[in-house]
BAGUGU-329686 format. One record per residue (C-alpha): residue in three letters; residue number from 1; y, x, z. Coordinates in steps of 0.25 Angstrom, whole numbers. Each point is the difference from the previous one (the first is absolute). Layout:
NODE   aa    i      y      x      z
NODE  ala  NUM      Y      X      Z
...
//
This chain:
NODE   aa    i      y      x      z
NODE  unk    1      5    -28   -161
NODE  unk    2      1    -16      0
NODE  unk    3    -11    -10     -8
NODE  unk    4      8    -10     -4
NODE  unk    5    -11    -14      1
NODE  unk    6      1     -8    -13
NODE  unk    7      5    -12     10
NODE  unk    8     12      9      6
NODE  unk    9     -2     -5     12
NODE  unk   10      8      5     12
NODE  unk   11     -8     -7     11
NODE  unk   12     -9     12      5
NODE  unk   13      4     15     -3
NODE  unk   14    -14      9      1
NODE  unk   15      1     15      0
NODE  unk   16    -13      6     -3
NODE  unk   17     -1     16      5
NODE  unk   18    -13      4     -8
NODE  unk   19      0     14     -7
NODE  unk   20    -13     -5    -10
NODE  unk   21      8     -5    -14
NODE  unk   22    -13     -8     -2
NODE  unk   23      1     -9     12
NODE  unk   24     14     -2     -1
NODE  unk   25     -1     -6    -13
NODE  unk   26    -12     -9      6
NODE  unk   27     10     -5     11
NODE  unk   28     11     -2     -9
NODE  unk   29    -10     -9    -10
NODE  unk   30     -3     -8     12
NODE  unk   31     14     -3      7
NODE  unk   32      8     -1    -12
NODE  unk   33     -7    -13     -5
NODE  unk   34      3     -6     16
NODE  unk   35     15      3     -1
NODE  unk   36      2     11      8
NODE  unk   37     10     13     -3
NODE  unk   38     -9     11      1
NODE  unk   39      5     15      4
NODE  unk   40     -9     12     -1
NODE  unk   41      2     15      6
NODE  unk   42    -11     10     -3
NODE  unk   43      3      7     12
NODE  unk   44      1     -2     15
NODE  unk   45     12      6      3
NODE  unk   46      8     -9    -13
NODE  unk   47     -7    -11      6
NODE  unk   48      8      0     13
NODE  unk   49     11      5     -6
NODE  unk   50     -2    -15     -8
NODE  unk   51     -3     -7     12
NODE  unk   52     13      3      6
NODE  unk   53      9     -3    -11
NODE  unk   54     -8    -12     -6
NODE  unk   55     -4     -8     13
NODE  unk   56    -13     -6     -7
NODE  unk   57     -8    -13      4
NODE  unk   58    -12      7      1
NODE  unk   59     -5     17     -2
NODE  unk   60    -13      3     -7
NODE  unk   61     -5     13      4
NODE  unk   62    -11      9     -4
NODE  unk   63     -7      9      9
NODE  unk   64     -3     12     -6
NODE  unk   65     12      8     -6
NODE  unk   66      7     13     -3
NODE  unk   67      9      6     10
NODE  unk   68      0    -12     11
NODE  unk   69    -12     -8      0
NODE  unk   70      4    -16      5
NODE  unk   71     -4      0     12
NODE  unk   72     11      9      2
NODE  unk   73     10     -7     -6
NODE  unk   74     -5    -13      6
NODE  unk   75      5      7     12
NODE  unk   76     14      4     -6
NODE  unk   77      1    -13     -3
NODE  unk   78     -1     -5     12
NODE  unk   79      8     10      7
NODE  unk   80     10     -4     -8
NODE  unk   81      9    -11      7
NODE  unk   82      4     -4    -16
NODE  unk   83    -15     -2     -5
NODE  unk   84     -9     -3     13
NODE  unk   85      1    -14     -3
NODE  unk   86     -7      0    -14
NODE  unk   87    -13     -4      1
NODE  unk   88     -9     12     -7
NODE  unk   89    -13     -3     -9
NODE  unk   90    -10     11     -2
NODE  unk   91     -8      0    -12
NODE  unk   92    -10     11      0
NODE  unk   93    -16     -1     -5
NODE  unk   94     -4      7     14
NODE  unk   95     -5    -11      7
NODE  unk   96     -3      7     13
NODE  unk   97      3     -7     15
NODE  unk   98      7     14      2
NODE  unk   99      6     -1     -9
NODE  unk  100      4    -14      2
NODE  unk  101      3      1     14
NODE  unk  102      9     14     -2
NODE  unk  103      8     -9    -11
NODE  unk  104      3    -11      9
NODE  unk  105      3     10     12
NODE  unk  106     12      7     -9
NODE  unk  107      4    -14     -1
NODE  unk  108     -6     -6    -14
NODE  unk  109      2    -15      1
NODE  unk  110    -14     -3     -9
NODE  unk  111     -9      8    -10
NODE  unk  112     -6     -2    -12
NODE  unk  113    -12      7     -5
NODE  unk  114     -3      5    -15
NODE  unk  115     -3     -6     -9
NODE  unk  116     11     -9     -1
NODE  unk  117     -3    -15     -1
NODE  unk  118     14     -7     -5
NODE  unk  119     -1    -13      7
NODE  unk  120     -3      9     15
NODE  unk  121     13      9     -4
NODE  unk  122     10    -11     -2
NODE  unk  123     -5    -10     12
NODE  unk  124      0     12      8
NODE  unk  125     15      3     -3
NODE  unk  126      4    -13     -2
NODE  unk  127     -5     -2     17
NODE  unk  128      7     13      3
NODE  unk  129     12     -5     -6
NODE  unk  130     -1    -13      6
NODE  unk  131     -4      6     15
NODE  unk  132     12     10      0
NODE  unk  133     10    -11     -5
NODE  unk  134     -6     -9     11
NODE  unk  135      2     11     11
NODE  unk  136     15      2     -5
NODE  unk  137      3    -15      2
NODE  unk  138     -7     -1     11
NODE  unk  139      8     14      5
NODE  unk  140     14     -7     -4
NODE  unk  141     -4    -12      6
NODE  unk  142     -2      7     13
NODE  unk  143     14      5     -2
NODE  unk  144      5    -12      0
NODE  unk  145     -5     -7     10
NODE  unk  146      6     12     10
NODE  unk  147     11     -2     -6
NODE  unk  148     -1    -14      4
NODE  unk  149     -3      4     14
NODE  unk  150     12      8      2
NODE  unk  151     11    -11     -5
NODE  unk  152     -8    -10      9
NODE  unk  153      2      9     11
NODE  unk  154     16      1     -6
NODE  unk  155     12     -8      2
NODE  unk  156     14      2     -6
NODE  unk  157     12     -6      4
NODE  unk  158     14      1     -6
NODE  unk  159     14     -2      5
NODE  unk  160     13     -1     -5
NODE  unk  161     15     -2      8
NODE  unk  162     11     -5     -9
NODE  unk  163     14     -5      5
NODE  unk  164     -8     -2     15
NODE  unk  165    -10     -7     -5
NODE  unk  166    -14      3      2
NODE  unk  167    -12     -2     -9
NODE  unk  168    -14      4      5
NODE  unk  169    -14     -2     -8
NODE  unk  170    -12      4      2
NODE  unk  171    -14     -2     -4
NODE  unk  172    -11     -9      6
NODE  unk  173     -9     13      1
NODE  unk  174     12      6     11
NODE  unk  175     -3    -14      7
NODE  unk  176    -15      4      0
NODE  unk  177      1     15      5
NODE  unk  178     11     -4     11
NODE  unk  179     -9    -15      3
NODE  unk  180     14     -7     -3
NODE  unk  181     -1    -15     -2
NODE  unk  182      6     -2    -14
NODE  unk  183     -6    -14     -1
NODE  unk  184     14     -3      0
NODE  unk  185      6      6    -10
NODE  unk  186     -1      1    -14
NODE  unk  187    -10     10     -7
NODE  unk  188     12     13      1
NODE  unk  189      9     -9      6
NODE  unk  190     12      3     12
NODE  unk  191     -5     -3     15
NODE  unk  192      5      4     13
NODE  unk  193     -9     12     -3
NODE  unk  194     12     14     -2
NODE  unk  195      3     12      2
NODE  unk  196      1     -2     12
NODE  unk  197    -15     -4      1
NODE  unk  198     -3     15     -4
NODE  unk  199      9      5      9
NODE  unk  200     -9     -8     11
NODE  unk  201    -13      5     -5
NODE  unk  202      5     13     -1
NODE  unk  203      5     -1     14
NODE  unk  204    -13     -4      6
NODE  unk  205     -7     12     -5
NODE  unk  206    -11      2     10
NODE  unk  207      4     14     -1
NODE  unk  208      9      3     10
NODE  unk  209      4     14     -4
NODE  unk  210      4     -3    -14
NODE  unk  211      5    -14      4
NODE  unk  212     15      4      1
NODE  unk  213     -2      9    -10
NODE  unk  214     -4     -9    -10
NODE  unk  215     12    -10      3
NODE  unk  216     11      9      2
NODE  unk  217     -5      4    -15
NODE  unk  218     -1    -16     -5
NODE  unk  219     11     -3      6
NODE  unk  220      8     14     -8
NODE  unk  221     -4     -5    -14
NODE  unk  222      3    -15      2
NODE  unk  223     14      6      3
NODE  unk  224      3     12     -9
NODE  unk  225    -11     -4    -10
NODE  unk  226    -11     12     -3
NODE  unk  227    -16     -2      2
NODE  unk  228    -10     -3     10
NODE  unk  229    -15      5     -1
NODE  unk  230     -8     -1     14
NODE  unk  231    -12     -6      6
NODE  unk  232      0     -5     11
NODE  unk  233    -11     -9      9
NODE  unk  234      5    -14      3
NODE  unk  235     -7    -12      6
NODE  unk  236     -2    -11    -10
NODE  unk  237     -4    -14      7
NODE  unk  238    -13      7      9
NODE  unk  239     -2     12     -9
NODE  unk  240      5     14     -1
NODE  unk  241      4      5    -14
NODE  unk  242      6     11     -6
NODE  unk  243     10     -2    -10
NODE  unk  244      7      7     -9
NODE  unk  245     15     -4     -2
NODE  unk  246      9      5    -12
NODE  unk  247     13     -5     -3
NODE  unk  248     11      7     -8
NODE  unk  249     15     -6      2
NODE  unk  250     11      1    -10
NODE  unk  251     17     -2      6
NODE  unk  252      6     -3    -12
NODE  unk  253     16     -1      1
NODE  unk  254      5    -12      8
NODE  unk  255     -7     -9      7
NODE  unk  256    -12      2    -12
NODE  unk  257    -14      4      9
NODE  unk  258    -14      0     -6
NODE  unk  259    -15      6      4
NODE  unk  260    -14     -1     -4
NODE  unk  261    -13      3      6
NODE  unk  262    -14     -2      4
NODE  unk  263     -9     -2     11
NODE  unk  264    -13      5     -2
NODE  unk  265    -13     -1      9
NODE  unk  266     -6     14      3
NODE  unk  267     -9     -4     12
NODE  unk  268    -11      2     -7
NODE  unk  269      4     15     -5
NODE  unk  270      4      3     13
NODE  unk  271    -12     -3      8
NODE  unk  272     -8      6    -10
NODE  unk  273      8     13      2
NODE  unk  274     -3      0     13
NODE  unk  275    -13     -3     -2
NODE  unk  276     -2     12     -9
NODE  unk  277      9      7     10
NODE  unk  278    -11     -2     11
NODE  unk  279    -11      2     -8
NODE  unk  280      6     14     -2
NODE  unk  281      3      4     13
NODE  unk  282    -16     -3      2
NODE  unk  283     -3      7    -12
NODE  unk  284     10     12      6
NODE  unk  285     -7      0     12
NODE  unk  286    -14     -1     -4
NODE  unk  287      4     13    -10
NODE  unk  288      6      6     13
NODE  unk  289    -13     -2      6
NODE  unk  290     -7      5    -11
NODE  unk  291      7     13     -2
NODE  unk  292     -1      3     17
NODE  unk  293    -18     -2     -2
NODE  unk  294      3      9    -13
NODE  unk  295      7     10      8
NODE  unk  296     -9     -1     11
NODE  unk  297    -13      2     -7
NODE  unk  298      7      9     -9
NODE  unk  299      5      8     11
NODE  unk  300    -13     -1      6
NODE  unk  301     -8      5    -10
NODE  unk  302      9     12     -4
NODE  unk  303      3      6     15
NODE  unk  304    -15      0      2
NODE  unk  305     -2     15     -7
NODE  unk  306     12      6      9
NODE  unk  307     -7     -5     13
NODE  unk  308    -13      3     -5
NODE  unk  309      6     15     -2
NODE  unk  310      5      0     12
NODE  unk  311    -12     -4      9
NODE  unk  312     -6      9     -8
NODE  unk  313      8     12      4
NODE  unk  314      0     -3     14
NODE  unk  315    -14     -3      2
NODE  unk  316      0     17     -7
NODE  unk  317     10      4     12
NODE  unk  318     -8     -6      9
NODE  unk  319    -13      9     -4
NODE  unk  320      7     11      0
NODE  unk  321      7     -3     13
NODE  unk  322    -13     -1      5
NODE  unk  323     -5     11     -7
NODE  unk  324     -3     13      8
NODE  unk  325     10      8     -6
NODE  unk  326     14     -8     -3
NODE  unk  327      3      1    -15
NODE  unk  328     13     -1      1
NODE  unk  329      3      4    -14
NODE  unk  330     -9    -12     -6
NODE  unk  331      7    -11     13
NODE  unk  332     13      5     -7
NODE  unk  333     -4     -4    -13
NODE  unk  334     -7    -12      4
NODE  unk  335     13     -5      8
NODE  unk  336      9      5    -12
NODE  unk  337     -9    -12     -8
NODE  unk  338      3     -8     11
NODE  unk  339     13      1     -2
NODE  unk  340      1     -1    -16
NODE  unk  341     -9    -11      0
NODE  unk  342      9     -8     11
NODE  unk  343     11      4     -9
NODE  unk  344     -9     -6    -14
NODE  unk  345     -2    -12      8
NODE  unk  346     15     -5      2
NODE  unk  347      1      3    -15
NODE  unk  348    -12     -9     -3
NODE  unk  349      8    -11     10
NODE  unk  350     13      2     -6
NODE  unk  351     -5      1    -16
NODE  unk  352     -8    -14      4
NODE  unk  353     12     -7      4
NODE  unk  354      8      6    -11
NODE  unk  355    -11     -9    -10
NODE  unk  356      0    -13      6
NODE  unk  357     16      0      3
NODE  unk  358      1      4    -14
NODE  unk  359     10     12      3
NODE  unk  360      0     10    -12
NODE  unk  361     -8     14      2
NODE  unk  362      8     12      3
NODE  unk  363     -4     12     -9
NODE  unk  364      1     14      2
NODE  unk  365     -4     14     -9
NODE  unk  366    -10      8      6
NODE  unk  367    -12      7     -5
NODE  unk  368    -14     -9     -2
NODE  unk  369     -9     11      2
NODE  unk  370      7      4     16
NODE  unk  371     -2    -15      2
NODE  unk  372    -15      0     -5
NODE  unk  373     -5     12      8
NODE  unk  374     10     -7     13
NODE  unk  375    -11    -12     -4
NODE  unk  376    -11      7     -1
NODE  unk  377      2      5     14
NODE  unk  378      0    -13      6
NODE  unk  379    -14      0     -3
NODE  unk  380     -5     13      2
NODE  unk  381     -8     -3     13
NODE  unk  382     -5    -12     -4
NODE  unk  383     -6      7    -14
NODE  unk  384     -6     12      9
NODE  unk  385     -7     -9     10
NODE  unk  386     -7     -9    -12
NODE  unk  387     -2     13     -9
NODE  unk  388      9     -6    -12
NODE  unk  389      2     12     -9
NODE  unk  390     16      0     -7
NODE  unk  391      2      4    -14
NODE  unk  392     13      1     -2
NODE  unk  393      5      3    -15
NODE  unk  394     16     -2      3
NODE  unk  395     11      9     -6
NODE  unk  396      2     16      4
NODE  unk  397     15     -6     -5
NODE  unk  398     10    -10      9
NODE  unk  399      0    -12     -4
NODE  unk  400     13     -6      0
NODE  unk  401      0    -17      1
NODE  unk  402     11     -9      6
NODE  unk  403     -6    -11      6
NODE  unk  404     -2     -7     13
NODE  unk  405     -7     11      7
NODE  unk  406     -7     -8     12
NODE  unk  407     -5    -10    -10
NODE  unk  408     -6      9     -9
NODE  unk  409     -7      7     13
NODE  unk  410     -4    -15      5
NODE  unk  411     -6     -2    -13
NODE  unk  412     -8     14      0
NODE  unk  413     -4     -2     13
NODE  unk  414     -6    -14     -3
NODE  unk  415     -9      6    -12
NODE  unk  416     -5     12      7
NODE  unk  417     -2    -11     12
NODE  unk  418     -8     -7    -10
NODE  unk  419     -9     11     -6
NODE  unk  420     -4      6     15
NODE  unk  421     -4    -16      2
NODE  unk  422     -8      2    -14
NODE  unk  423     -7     12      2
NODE  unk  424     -5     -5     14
NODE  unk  425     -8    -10     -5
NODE  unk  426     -8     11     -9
NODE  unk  427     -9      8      2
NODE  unk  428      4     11     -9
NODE  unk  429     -4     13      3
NODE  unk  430     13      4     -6
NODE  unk  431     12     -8      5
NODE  unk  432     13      2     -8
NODE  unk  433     14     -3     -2
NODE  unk  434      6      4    -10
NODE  unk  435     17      2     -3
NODE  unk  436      5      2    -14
NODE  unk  437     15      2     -4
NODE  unk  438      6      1    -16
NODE  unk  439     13     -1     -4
NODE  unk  440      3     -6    -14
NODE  unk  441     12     -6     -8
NODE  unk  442      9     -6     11
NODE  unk  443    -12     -3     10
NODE  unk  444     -5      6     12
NODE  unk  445    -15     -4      3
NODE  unk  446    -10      0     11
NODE  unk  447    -16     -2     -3
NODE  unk  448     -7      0     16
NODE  unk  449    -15     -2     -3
NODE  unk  450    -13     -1      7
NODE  unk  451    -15     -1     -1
NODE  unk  452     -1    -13      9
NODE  unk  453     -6    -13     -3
NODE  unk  454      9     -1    -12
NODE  unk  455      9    -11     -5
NODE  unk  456     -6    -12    -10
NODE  unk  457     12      0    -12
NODE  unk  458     -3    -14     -2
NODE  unk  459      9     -4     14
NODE  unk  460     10     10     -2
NODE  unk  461     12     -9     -3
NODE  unk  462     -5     -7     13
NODE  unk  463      0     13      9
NODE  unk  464     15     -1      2
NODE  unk  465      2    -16      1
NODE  unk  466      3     -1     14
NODE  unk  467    -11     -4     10
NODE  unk  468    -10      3    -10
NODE  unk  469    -12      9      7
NODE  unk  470    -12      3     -5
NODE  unk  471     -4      8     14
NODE  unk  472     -6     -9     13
NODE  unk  473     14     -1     12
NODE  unk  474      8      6    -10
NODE  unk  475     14     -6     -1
NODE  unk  476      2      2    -16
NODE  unk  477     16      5      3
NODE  unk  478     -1     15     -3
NODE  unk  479     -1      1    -15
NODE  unk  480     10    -12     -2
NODE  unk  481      9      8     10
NODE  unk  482     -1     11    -10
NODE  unk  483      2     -8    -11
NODE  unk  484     13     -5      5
NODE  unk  485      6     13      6
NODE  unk  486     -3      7    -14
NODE  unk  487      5    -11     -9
NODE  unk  488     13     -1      7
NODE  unk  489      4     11     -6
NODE  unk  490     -6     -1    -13
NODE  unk  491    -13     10      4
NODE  unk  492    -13     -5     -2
NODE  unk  493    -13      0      7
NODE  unk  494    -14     -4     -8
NODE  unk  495    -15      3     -1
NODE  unk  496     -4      9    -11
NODE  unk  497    -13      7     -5
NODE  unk  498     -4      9     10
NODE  unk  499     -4     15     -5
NODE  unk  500    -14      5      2
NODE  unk  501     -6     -2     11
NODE  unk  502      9     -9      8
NODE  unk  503     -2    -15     -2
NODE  unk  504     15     -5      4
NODE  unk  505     12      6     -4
NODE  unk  506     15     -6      2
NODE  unk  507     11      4     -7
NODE  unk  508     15     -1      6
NODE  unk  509     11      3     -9
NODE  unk  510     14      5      5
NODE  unk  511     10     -1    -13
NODE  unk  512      8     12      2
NODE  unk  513     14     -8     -7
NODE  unk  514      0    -14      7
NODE  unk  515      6    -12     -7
NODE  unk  516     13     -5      4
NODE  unk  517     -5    -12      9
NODE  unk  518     -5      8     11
//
């Protein structure tokens, strides 16, 4: 809806987005009088709707609305490449720093508290009008003067050949580029300056290895006609350039020749591509540096558990080697974890290199619950020796996934690693660990749960930023490891309310339909 003023001016185009009927008419009693053209929506989405189309000087906007309130579309607005520039003026009779600040933050330009004194309203648009007409001037102004830049580092040239004779002019700013004395000539006059002045230039080319190139092309076009685009680096007087060259020469019929061209100065363009180029490479080595201390600390960290099994299977062969009576039952079982844990180890090392190098997971069907009681194994000693009590609560029936299959096992393997850790800083008469499966909708999940020294939920968005710890000579890698092996393939890991008795409970979901990126 447009307010016509009683002036009809057309110099500034307000669009007021209120959805109170009562305000609008205030607005519209006070702009008209100053000759503005006044348009109103009652809604936030009408309102950038009419931003779009209408282009207004300046946007009035209220706060608190139906549907979309104007903080949000303050922020369509300025995600828009059409309205961003169009100052925004919130009205709104909560006068809070809150909400002051959270209005500016969505990108508001000023704010106007209720109620509404007429003299503040139109200064203020008139400065927001006068501000954002400045900026485009100043904007274009900027434009211009690149564009000055680039034809001071321009010169053209033109050339004709009729009936044998030849007519060659060229602009004082070649003279410049090239450092060529025109003092002589006139301001775009003839001068012993010619083609063949390009053709020595180009022959000069301190690049040796496009030098011939380049001339055998000139020297084609200046013949056949066509055109010539190339860079090459000259010496001019004591300096090095780079120059770009382009000509483009016409044969007519007969002896009838003509060509145009210009010869601009990209020295500066080049070196700062080379700059940028170096600070690149730096930037590619210091990431490769980066991504080897990740790996190393991440490797690190994970093939710790493994060893840790191992030794502790060992040091269990060695009492019973040096038990009375050989148990060679329980050595080849101990050596049979040996083995297995070896085996999860070069998995750990290979899944580690697989994150850092980016390479995509493989995935395979198998059945979660094999792999969780395979898991639990890996623990078994160690729960025994420090009287851990298990509950597990898993499915009677297979549990079919398609997943990454060591990652899922690294991931269990850190949170159980993580629980013992827990429940060894206790004193717990009763020391458990708790394992929970359910399947529902599409998803597979996983609740492991203990009663150790319990998780605060205030950090637990910070509990799987990398290098985040809350535990004395811990790295802070294992749950950001997790994070990253289960959201690769669109699982999830979290903290969640832990049931009775416990006091940490994560939560891993394995989707049982994977979306189409993984």
């Amino acid at each position: 809806m447009k307010v016509q003023s009683k002036r009809d001016s057309a110099d500034v185009t307000v669009l007021l987005i209120d959805d109170n009927h009562v305000n609008n008419k205030l607005v519209a009693s006070i702009l008209m009088p100053q000759g503005f053209n006044i348009y109103i929506a009652d809604k936030g989405r009408s309102g950038i709707r009419m931003a779009v189309e209408l282009s207004p000087d300046v946007v009035l906007l209220d706060i608190m609305m139906p549907e979309i309130d104007g903080f949000q579309v303050c922020k369509h607005l300025q995600d828009d490449p059409r309205t961003r520039d169009i100052p925004v003026i919130f009205i709104t009779a909560d006068a809070s720093v809150k909400t002051q600040s959270k209005a500016f933050q969505t990108g508001g330009s000023d704010f106007i508290t209720k109620p509404i004194v007429d003299v503040v309203l139109v200064e203020r648009i008139r400065n927001q009008v006068r501000l954002n007409r400045n900026k485009k001037e100043l904007a274009a102004l900027n434009n211009y003067h690149e564009l000055a830049e680039k034809l001071f580092e321009t010169g053209f040239w033109a050339f004709s050949r009729v009936n044998g004779v030849d007519n060659f002019t060229w602009s004082r700013q070649l003279g410049h580029i090239l450092e060529f004395n025109s003092s002589q000539s006139d301001e775009a006059g003839s001068h012993q300056f010619n083609l063949d002045s390009l053709t020595t230039v180009l022959e000069h080319s301190k690049d040796s290895s496009t030098r011939s190139e380049y001339s055998a092309n000139w020297r084609n076009v200046l013949t056949y006609g066509g055109v010539f685009d190339e860079i090459c680096n000259c010496p001019i007087a004591e300096d090095t350039k780079y120059l770009r060259i382009r000509a483009e020469f016409k044969r007519e019929n007969g002896d009838c020749f003509s060509g145009f061209g210009a010869v601009q100065n990209v020295t500066g363009i080049i070196q700062t591509e080379n700059e940028l180029a170096t600070v690149k490479a730096e930037l590619e080595r210091i990431a490769s540096r980066h991504n080897l201390v990740e790996a190393n600390t991440q490797l690190a960290h994970e093939i710790n558990q493994p060893l840790a099994a191992i030794n502790l299977n060992l040091n269990y062969v060695s009492q019973l080697m040096n038990s009375e009576s050989i148990d060679l039952t329980g050595i080849k079982e101990a050596l049979n974890d040996v083995r297995n844990d070896v085996s999860r180890a070069t998995n750990v090392v290979k899944n580690i290199r697989r994150l850092v190098t980016k390479e995509p997971a493989s995935v395979k069907n198998f059945d979660l619950k094999e792999l969780l009681h395979e898991t639990v194994n890996v623990f078994k000693r160690e729960l025994s020796q420090k009287k851990i009590e298990l509950v597990s609560d898993v499915s009677e029936e297979p549990l079919q996934v398609v997943f990454n299959r060591t990652g899922l096992q690294q991931v269990i393997v850190n949170l159980l690693k993580n629980a013992i850790e827990a429940l060894n800083q206790t004193d717990n008469d009763i020391r458990s660990i708790r394992i929970t499966t359910d399947r529902r909708d599409h998803d597979i999940s996983v609740w492991i749960s203990d009663n150790g020294t319990g998780i605060d939920f205030a950090i637990q968005d910070q509990i799987f930023q990398q290098y985040y710890t809350s535990k004395t000579g811990n790295t802070g890698m294992g749950l950001p490891i997790c994070k990253a092996l289960m959201n690769e393939l669109d699982g999830d890991i979290c903290l969640t309310e832990p049931p009775d008795d416990y006091t940490t409970s994560f939560k891993i979901t394995i989707p049982k339909i994977r979306s189409k990126r993984s």
